[in-house]
C-alpha positions in Angstrom: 31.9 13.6 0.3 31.3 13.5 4.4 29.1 16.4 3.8 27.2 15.3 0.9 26.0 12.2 3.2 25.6 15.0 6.3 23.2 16.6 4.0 21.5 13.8 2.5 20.8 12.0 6.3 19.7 15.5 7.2 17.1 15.5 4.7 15.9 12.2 5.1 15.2 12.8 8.8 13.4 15.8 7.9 11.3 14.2 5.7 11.0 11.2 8.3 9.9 14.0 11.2 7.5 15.8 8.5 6.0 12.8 7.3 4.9 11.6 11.0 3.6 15.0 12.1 1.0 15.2 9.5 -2.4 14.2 11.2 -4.3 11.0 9.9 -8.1 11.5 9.9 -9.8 9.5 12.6 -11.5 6.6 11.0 -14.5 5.3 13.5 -16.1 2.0 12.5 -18.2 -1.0 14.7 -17.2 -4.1 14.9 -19.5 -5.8 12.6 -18.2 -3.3 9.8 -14.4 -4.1 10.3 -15.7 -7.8 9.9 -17.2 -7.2 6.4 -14.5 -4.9 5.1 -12.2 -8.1 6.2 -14.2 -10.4 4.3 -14.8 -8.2 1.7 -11.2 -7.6 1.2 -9.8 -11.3 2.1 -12.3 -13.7 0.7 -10.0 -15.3 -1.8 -7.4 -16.0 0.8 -10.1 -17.5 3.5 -11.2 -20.0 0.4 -7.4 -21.0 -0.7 -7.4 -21.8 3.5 -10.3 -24.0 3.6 -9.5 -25.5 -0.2 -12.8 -24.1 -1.7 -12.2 -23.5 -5.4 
């Protein structure tokens, strides 16, 4: 039983340290973009802020 849970921890750490190493493509974007995607992607939750139905 101690070994099973060796094995599994072993596994998930491996899978932790894989996971990480794999590069994430560099995503370049101005300012004014970020602000559209943001309102783009969060207009409902600005109007529930400011009560606008």
């Amino acid at each position: 039983m101690h070994t099973q849970k060796l094995i599994l921890l072993a596994v998930l750490l491996l899978h932790l340290f894989t996971a990480s190493a794999q590069e994430q493509p560099d995503i370049k974007l101005s300012c004014e973009e970020i602000e559209t995607l943001f309102l783009q992607n969060n207009l409902e939750l600005i109007a529930e802020k400011y009560n606008i139905a």
